[in-house]
BALOBA-1460 file (C-alpha; in Angstrom, 3 decimals):
// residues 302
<rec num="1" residu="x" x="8.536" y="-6.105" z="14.213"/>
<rec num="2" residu="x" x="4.998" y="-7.128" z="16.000"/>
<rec num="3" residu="x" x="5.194" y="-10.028" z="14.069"/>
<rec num="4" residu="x" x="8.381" y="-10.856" z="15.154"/>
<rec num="5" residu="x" x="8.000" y="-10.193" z="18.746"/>
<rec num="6" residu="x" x="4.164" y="-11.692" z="18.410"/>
<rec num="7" residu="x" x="5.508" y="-14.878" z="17.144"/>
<rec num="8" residu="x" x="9.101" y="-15.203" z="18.695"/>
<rec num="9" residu="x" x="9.832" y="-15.810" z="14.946"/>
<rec num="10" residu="x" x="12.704" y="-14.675" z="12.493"/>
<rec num="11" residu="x" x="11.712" y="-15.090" z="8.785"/>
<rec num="12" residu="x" x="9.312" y="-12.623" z="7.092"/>
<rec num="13" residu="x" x="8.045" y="-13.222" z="3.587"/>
<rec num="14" residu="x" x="7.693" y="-10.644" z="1.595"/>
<rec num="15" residu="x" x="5.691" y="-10.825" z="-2.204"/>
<rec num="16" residu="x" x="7.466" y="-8.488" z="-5.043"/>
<rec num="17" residu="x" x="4.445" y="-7.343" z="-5.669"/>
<rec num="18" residu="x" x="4.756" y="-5.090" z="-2.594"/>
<rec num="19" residu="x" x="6.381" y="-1.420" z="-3.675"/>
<rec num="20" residu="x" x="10.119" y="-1.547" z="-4.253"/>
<rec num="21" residu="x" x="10.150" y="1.411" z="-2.074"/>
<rec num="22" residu="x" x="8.315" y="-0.118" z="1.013"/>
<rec num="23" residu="x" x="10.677" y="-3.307" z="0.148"/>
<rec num="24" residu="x" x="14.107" y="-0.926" z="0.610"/>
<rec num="25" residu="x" x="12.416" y="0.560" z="3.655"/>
<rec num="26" residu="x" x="11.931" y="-2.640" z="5.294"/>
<rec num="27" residu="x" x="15.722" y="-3.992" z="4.946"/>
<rec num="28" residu="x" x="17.525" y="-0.779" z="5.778"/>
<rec num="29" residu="x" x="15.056" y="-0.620" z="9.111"/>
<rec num="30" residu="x" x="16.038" y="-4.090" z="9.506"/>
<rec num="31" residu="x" x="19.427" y="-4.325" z="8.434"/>
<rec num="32" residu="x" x="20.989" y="-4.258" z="11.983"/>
<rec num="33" residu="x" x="18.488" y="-7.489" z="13.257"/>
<rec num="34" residu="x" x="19.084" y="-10.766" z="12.066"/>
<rec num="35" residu="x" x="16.378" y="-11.605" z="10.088"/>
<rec num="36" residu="x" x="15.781" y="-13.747" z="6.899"/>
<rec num="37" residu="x" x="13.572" y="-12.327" z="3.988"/>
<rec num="38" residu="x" x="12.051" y="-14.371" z="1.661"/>
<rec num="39" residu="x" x="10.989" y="-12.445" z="-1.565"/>
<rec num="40" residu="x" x="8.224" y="-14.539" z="-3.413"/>
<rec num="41" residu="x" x="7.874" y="-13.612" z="-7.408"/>
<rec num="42" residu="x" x="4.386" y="-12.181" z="-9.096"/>
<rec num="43" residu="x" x="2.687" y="-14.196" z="-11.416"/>
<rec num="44" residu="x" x="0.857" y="-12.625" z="-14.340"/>
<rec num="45" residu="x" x="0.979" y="-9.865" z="-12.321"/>
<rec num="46" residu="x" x="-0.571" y="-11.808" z="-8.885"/>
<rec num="47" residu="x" x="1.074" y="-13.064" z="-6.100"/>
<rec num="48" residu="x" x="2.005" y="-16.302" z="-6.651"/>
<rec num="49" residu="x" x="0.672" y="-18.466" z="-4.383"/>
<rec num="50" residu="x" x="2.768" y="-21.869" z="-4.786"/>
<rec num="51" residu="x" x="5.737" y="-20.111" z="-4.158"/>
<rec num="52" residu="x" x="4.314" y="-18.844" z="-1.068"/>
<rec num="53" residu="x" x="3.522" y="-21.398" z="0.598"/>
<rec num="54" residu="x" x="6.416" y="-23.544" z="-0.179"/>
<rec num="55" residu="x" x="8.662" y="-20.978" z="1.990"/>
<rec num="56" residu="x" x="5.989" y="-20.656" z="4.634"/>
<rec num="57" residu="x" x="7.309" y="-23.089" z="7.703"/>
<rec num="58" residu="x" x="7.382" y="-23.062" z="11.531"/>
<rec num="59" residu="x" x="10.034" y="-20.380" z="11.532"/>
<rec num="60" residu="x" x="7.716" y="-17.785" z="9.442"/>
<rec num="61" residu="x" x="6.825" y="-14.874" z="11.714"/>
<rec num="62" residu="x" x="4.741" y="-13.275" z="8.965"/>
<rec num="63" residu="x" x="3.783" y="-12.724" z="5.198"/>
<rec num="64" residu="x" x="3.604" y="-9.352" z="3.376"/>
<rec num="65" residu="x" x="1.396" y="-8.583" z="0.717"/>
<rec num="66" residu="x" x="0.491" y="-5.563" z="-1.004"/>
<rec num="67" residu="x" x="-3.484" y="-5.177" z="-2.899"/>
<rec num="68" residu="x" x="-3.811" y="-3.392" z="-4.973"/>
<rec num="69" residu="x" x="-0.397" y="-4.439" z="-5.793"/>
<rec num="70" residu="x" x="2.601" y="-2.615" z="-7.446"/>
<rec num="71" residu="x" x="1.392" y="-3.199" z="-10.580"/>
<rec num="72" residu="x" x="-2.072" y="-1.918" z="-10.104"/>
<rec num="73" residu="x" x="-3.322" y="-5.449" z="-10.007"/>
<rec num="74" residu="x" x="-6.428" y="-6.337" z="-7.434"/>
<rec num="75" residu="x" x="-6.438" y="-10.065" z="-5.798"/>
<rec num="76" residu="x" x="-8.225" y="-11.756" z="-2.864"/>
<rec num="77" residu="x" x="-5.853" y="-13.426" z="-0.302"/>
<rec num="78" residu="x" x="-8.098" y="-15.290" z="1.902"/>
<rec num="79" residu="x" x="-7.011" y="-18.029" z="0.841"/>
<rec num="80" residu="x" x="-3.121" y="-17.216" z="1.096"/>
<rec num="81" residu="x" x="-4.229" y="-16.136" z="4.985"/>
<rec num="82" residu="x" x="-5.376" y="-18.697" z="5.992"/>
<rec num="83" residu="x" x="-2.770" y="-21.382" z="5.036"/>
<rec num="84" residu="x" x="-0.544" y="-18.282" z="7.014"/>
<rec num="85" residu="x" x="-2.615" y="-18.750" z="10.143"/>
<rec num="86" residu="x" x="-2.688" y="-22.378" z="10.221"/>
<rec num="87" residu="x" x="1.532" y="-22.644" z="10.179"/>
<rec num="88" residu="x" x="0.889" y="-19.987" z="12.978"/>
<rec num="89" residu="x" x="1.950" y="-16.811" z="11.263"/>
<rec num="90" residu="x" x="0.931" y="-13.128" z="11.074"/>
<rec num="91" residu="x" x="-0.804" y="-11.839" z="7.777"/>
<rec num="92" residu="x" x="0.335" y="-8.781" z="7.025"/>
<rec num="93" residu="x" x="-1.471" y="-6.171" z="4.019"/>
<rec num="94" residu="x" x="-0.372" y="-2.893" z="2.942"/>
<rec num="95" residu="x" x="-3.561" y="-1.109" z="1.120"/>
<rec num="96" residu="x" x="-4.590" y="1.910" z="-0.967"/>
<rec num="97" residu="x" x="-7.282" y="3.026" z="1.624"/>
<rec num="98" residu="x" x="-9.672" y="4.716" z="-1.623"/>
<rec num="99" residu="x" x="-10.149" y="0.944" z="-2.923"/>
<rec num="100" residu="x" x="-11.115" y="-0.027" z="0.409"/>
<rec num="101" residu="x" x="-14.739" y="1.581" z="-0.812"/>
<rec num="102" residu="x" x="-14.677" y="-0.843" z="-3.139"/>
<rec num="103" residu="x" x="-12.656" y="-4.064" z="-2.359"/>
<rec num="104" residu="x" x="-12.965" y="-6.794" z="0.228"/>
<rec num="105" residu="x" x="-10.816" y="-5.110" z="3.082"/>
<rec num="106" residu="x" x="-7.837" y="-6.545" z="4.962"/>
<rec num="107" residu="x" x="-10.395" y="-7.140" z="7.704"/>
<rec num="108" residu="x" x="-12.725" y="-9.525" z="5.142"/>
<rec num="109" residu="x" x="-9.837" y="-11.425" z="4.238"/>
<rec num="110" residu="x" x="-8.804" y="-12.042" z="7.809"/>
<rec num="111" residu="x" x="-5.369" y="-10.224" z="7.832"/>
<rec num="112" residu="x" x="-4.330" y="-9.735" z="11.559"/>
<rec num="113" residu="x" x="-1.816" y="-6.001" z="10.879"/>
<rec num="114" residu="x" x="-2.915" y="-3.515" z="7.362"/>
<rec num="115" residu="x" x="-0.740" y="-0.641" z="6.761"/>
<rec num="116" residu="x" x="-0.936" y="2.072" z="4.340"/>
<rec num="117" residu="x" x="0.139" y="5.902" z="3.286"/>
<rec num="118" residu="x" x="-2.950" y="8.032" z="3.707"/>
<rec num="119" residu="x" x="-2.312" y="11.038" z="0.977"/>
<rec num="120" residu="x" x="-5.327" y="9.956" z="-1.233"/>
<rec num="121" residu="x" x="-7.139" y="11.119" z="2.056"/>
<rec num="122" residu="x" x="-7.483" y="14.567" z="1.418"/>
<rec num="123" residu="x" x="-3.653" y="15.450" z="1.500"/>
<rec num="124" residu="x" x="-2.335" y="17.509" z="-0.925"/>
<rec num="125" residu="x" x="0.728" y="15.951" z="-2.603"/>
<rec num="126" residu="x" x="2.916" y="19.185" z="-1.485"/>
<rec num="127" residu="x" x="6.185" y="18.181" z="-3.953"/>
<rec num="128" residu="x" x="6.416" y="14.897" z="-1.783"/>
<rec num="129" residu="x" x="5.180" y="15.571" z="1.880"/>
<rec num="130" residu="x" x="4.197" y="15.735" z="4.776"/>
<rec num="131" residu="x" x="1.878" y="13.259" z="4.639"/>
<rec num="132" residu="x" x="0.519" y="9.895" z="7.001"/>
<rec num="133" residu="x" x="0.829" y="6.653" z="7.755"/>
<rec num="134" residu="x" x="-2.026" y="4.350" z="8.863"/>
<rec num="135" residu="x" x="-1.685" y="1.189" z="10.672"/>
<rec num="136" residu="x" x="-4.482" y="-1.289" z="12.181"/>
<rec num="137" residu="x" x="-4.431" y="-4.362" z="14.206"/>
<rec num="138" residu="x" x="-6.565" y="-6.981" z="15.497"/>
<rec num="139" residu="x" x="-7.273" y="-6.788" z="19.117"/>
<rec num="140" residu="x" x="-5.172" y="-9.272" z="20.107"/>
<rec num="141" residu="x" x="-1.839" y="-7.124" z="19.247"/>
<rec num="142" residu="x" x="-2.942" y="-4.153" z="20.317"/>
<rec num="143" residu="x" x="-0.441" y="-3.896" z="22.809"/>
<rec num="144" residu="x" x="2.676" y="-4.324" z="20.157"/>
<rec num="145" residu="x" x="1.397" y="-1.690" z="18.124"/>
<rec num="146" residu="x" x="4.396" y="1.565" z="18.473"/>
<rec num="147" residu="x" x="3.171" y="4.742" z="18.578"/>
<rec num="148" residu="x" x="1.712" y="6.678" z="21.269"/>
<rec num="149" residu="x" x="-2.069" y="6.870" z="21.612"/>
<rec num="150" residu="x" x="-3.405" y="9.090" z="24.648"/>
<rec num="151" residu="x" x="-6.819" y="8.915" z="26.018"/>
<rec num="152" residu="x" x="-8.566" y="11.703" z="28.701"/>
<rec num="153" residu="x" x="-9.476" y="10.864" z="32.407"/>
<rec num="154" residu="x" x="-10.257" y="12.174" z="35.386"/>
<rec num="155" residu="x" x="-7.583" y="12.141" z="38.527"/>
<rec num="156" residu="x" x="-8.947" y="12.168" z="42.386"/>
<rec num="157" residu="x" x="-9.767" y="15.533" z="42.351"/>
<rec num="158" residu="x" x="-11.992" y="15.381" z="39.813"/>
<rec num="159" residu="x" x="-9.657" y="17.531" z="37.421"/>
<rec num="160" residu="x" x="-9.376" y="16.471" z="33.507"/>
<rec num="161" residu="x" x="-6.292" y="14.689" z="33.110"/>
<rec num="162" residu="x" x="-4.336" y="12.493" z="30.466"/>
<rec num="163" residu="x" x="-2.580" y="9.337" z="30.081"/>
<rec num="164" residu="x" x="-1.111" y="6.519" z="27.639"/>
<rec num="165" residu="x" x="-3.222" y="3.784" z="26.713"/>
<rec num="166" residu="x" x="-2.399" y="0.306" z="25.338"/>
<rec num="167" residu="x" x="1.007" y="0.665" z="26.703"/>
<rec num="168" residu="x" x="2.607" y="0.582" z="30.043"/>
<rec num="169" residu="x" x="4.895" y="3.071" z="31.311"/>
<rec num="170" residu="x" x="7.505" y="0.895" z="31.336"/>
<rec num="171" residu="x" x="7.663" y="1.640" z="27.785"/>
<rec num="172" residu="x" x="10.296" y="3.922" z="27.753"/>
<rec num="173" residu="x" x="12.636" y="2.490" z="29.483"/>
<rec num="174" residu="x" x="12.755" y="-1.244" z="27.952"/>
<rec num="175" residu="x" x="15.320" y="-0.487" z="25.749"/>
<rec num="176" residu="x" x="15.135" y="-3.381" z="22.691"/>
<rec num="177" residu="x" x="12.205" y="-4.377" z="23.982"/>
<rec num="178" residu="x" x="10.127" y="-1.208" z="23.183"/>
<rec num="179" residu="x" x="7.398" y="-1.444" z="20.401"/>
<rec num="180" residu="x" x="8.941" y="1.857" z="19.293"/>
<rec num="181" residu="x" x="12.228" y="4.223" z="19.481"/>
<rec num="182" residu="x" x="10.948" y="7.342" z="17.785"/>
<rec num="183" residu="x" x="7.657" y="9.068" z="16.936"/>
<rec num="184" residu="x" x="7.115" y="11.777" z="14.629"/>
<rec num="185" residu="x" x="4.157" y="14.545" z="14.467"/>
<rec num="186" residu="x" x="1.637" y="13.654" z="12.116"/>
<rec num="187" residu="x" x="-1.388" y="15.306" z="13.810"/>
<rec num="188" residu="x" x="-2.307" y="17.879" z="11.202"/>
<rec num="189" residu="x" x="-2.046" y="15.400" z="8.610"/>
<rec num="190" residu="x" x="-4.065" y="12.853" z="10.381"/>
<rec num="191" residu="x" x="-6.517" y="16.022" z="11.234"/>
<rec num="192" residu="x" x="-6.890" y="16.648" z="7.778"/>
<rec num="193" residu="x" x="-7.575" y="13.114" z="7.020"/>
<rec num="194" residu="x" x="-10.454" y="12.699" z="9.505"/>
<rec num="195" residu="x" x="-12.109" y="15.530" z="8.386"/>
<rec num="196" residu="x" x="-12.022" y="14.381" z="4.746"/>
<rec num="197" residu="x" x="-13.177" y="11.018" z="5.779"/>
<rec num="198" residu="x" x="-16.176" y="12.592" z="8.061"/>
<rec num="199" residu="x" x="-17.090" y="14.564" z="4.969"/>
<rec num="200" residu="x" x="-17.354" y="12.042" z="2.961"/>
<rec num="201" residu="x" x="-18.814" y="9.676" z="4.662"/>
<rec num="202" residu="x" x="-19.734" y="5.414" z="3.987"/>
<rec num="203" residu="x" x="-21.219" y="6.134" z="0.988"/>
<rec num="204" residu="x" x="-19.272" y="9.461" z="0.138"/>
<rec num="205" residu="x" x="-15.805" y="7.012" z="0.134"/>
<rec num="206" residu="x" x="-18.020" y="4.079" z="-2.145"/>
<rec num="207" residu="x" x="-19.107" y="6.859" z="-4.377"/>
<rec num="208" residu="x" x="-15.246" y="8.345" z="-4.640"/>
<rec num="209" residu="x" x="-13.981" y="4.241" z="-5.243"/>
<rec num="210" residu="x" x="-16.461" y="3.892" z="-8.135"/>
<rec num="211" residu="x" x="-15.691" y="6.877" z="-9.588"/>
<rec num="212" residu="x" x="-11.639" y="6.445" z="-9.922"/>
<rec num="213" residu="x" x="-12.505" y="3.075" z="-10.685"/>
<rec num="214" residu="x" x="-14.514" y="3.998" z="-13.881"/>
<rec num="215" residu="x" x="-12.083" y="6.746" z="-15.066"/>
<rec num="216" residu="x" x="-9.088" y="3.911" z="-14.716"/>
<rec num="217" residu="x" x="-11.326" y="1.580" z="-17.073"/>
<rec num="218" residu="x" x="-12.060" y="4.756" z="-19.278"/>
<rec num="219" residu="x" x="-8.591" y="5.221" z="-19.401"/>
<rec num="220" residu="x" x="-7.407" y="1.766" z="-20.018"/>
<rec num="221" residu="x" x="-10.397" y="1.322" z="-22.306"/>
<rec num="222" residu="x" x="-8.780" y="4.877" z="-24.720"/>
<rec num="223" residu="x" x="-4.986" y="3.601" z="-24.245"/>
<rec num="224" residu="x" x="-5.680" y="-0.223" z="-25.177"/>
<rec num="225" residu="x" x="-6.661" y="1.834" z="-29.104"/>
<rec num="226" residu="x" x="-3.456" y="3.307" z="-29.352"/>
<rec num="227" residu="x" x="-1.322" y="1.754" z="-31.703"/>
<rec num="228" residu="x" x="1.653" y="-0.566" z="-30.305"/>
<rec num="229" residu="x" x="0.275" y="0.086" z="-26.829"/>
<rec num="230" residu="x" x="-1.034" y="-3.295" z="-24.948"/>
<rec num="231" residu="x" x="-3.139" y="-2.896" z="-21.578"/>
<rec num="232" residu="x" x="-1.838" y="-5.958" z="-19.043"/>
<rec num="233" residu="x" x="-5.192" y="-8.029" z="-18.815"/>
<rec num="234" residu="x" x="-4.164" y="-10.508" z="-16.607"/>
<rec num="235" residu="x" x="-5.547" y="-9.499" z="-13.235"/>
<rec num="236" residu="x" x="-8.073" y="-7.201" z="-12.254"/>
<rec num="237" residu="x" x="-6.919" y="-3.799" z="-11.523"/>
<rec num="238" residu="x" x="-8.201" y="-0.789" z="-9.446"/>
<rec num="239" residu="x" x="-6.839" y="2.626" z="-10.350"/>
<rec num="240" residu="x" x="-3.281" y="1.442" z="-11.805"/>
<rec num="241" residu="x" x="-2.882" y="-0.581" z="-14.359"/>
<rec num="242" residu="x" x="0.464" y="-1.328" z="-16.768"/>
<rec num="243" residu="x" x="0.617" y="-1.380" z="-20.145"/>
<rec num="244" residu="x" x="3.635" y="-2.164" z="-22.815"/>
<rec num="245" residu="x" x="4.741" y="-0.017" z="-25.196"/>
<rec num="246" residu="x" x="6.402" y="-0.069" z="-28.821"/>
<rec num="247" residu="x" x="8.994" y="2.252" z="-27.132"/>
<rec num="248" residu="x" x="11.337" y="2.576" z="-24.102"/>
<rec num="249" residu="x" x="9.050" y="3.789" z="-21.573"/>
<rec num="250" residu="x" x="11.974" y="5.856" z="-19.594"/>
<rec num="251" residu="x" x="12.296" y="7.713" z="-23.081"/>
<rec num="252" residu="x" x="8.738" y="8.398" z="-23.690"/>
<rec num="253" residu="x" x="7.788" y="9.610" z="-20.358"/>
<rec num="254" residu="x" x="10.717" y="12.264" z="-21.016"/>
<rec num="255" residu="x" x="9.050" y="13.244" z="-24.172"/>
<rec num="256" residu="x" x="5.575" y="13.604" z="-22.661"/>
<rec num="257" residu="x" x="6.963" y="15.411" z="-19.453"/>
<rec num="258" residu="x" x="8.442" y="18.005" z="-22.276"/>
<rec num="259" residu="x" x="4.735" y="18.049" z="-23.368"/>
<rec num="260" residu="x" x="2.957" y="18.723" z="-19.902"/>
<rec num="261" residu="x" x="2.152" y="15.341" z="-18.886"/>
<rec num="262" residu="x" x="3.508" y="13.066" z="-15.937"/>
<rec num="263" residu="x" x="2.354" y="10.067" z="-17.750"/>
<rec num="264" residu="x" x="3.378" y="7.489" z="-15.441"/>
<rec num="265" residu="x" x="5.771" y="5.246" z="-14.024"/>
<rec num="266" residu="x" x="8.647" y="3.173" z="-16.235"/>
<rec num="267" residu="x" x="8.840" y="-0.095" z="-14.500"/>
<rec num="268" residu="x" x="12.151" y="-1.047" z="-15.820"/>
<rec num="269" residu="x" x="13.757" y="1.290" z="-12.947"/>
<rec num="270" residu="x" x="12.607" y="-1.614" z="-10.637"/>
<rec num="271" residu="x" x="11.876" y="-4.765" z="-12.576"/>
<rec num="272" residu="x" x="14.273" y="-6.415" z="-15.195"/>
<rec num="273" residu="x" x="13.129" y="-6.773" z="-18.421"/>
<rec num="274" residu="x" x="10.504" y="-4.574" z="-18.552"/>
<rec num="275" residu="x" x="11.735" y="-1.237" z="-20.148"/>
<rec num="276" residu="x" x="8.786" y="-1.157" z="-22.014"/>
<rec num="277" residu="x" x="5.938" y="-1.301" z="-19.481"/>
<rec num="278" residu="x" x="4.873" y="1.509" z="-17.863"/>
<rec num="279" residu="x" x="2.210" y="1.963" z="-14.935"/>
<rec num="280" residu="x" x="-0.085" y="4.444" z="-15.389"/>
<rec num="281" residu="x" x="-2.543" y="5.772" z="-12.193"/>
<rec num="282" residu="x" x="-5.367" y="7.525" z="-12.697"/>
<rec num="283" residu="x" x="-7.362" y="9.142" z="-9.590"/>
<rec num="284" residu="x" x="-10.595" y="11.737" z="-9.021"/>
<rec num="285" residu="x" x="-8.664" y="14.329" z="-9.642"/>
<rec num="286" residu="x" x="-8.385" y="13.508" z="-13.630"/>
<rec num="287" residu="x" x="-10.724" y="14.314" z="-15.807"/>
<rec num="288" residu="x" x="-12.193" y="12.444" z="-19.336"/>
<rec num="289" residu="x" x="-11.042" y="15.138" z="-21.361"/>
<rec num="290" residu="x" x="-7.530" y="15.446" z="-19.669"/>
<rec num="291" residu="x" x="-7.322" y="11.308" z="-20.217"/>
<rec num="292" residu="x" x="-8.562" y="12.150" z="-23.683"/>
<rec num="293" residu="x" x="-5.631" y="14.558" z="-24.095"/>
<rec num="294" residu="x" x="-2.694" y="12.266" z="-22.596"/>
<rec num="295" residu="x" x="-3.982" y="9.111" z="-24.818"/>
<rec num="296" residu="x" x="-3.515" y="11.712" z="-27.751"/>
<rec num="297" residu="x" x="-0.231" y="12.832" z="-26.959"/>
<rec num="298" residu="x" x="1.034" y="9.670" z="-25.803"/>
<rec num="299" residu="x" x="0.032" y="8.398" z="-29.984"/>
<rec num="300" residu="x" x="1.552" y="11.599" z="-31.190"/>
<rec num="301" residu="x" x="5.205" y="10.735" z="-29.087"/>
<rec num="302" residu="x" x="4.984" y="7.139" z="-30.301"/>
């Protein structure tokens, strides 16, 4: 919605690389507007690029992509933002924010709005919530960012007073014009976050990237001598990764939930055709020897 009311545009373009989930989301928020959507297909498991930019015209308001992606895998879209900013669109990235000690950020590649769920920061997964959103913009929409943001002053009396910044107090009372309709109370979640993020510091959050990032390759590294089981190769990946089985993967996650393990995702839920792939995440909270176990039980179920 800033990139509609940034651009005075209709059509958003959204890659299917971006979660299914966040992809429902966006058309039931949007189902009363009339706005076209444009889904654009992956590509060995990367955005594809030609496809892109042959729906990307004057009436574009903005493109979404999602790195890493749905299916774990890692790209670099510079070059897909920039061919968005010259037909005089926004850029839009959603983003696991652990890679982000890691990766090239949304920042690097020039993206102009980066979104994101912050429960890797320090939020416990609490059978599905409450956890945070997380949404950044370049200065230049500042002002069409929703949300409520309050800063501390000082009234003519000298007394310690507060009021809302970014936005002006006509606000609330522009009707369809409004940045936002609703808000909801995040702050102990967000709370939580900061102080995880303050404890761990620059080099604390590089540290924690490298370290899921080298138990995902031990991982991949274990599954890929399984028998029947392939590893997807085809694009670099971060902490998720897919890889095909010998075996309907709804069928065998049931099996290894029965043995103690949430193995992963089946993809064939969301994808056609792909009944047999599963995506499998793997984060600082895993051990080697708990890999070790779920690559052995995984063979045994097979």
């Amino acid at each position: 919605m800033m990139a509609v009311r940034s651009t005075g545009r209709k059509k958003i373009i959204v890659d299917s690389g971006v979660n299914l989930v966040y992809r429902t989301m966006l058309y039931t928020y949007t189902s009363n507007l009339a706005l076209e959507f444009v889904e654009t297909p992956v590509v060995h498991g990367q955005s594809c690029r030609e496809d892109i930019f042959k729906n990307l015209d004057d009436k574009t308001a903005a493109v979404i992509v999602q790195n890493p992606n749905f299916f774990g895998a890692v790209d670099d879209y510079s070059d897909i933002v920039k061919k968005v900013h010259s037909a005089g669109a926004l850029a839009i990235a959603s983003v696991y924010p652990v890679s982000l000690g890691m990766l090239k950020s949304p920042g690097e590649m020039g993206f102009d709005i980066a979104t994101g769920e912050g429960q890797s920061l320090g939020i416990p997964l609490s059978f599905g919530g409450p956890y945070l959103g997380f949404m950044s913009v370049r200065k230049e929409h500042l002002r069409q960012m929703p949300g409520r943001i309050v800063g501390a002053t000082i009234d003519k009396d000298q007394k310690r007073g507060f009021v809302l910044t970014l936005q002006a107090r006509e606000q609330h009372i522009r009707r369809q014009k409004a940045t936002s309709n609703i808000c909801s109370n995040e702050a102990l979640c967000s709370l939580r976050a900061v102080i995880y993020l303050s404890l761990l510091g620059k080099t604390g959050l590089q540290e924690l990237a490298e370290l899921v990032y080298a138990k995902a390759q031990f991982a991949k590294e274990a599954l890929a001598k399984v028998p029947g089981v392939a590893v997807k190769k085809s694009a670099a990946t971060f902490n998720e990764f897919t890889v095909q089985l010998p075996a309907n993967a709804d069928e065998v996650v049931r099996k290894m939930i029965d043995k103690g393990f949430a193995c992963g995702f089946p993809l064939g839920k969301y994808y056609k055709g792909m009944d047999n792939y599963l995506l499998i995440a793997v984060t600082e909270k895993r051990t080697k020897e708990e890999i070790v176990q779920l690559v052995n039980c995984l063979e045994a179920v097979l």
